[in-house]
N, C-alpha and C positions, 0 to 999 in steps of 0.2 A: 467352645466352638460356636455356640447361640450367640454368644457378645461380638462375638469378631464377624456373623453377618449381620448381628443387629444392624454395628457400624457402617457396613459396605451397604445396607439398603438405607442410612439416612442419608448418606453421603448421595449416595443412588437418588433419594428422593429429592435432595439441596438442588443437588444439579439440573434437576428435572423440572423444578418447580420456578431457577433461578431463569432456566431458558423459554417457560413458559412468560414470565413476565416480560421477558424482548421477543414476545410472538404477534407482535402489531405492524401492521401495513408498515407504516416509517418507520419502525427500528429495522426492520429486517431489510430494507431500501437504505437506509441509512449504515446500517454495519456495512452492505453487500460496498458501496459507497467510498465507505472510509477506508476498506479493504484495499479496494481501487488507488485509490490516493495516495495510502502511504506505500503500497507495494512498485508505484513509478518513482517513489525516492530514494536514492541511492545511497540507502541505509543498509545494506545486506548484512544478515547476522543481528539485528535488535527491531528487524521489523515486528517479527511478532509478539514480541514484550511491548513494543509500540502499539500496535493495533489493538490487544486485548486491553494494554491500560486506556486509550485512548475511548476503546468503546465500552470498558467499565464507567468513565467520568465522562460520556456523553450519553451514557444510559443505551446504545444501540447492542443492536445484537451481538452478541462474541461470534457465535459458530457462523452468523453469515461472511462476518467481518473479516474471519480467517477464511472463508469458504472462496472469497472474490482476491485474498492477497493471491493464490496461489497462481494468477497470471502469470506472475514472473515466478519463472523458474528458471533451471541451468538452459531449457533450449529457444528461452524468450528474451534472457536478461540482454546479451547482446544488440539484436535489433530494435528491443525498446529502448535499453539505455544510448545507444548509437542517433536513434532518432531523437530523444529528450535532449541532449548532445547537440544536434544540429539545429534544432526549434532554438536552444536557450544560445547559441553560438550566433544566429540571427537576430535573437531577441535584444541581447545585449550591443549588437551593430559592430562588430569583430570583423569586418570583410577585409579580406588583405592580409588581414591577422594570421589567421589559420594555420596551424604549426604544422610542419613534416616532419612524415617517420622518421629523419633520421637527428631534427632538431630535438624530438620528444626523446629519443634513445641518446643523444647529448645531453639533457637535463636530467634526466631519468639515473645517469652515468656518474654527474658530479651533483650527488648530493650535501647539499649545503642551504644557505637562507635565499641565495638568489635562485636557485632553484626551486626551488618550497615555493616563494612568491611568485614564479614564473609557474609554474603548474594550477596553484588556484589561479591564478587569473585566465589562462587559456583552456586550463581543462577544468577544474572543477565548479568556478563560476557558471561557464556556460551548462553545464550539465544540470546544476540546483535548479536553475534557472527554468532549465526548458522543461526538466521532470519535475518542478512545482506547477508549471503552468497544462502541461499537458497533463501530468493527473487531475488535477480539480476539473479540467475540461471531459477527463474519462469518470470521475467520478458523478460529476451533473448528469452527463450521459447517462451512466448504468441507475446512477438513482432514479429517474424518468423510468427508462425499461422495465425497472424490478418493480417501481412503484406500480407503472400499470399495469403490470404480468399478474401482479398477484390481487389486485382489486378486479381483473378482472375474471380471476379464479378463485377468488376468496370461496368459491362454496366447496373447492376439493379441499380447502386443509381445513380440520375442524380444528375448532379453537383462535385459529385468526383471529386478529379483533384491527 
């Protein structure tokens, strides 16, 4: 039984010592960040295998990273992805385009390849579109915020650097 918490306390200590090293001003700004960003991408289901790899190989923090995806959840994803939606539906200059509910539930109906390429082009185009450009816009945002919240708290968390 000594072996088996040896285990759980270096495991204990890995993790501990792994979260100390993304305990700097810009990682933790930087995870909170990329958190942001990819949780406006309408990846639902591999976002967070996305964010911890992404902030494993950009060295930011993990736990901020997951801390800032949880934005979107089941009572957010609607009105942000609706508004990403209508940013990337202007972005791409669609006016006139714009499908109705009962063209969408026509295509939706006969699925087939004209279908398939009638849906990215009016829905899932504009959607990449406007949740690539309005997250990096929410992420500069929050990185600003977090960056100066915590420089200029840095004396309550000890260990900051």
């Amino acid at each position: 039984m000594a072996s088996h918490e040896t285990v759980k306390q270096k495991i204990a200590h890995l993790v501990i010592e792994a979260m100390k090293a993304d305990f700097t001003v810009p990682r933790l700004a930087g995870g909170a960040a990329l958190g942001i960003f990819v949780s406006f991408l309408p990846i639902m289901g591999v976002q967070t295998f996305l964010i911890v790899a992404l902030a494993a190989l950009l060295h930011m923090n993990k736990a901020s990273a997951l801390l800032f995806s949880l934005v979107l959840n089941p009572a957010t994803f609607i009105p942000i992805y609706g508004f990403n939606y209508w940013v990337g539906f202007h972005l791409l200059a669609r006016q006139g385009e714009q499908p109705g509910v009962t063209e969408l539930i026509q295509h939706l109906r006969n699925l087939n390849l004209d279908s398939f390429s009638w849906a990215t082009l009016h829905l899932v185009a504009p959607l990449f579109a406007g949740s690539f450009v309005v997250g990096a816009l929410a992420a500069v945002i929050v990185f600003g915020m977090v960056y100066l919240l915590l420089v200029k708290n840095r004396k309550r968390f000890p260990g900051l650097r």
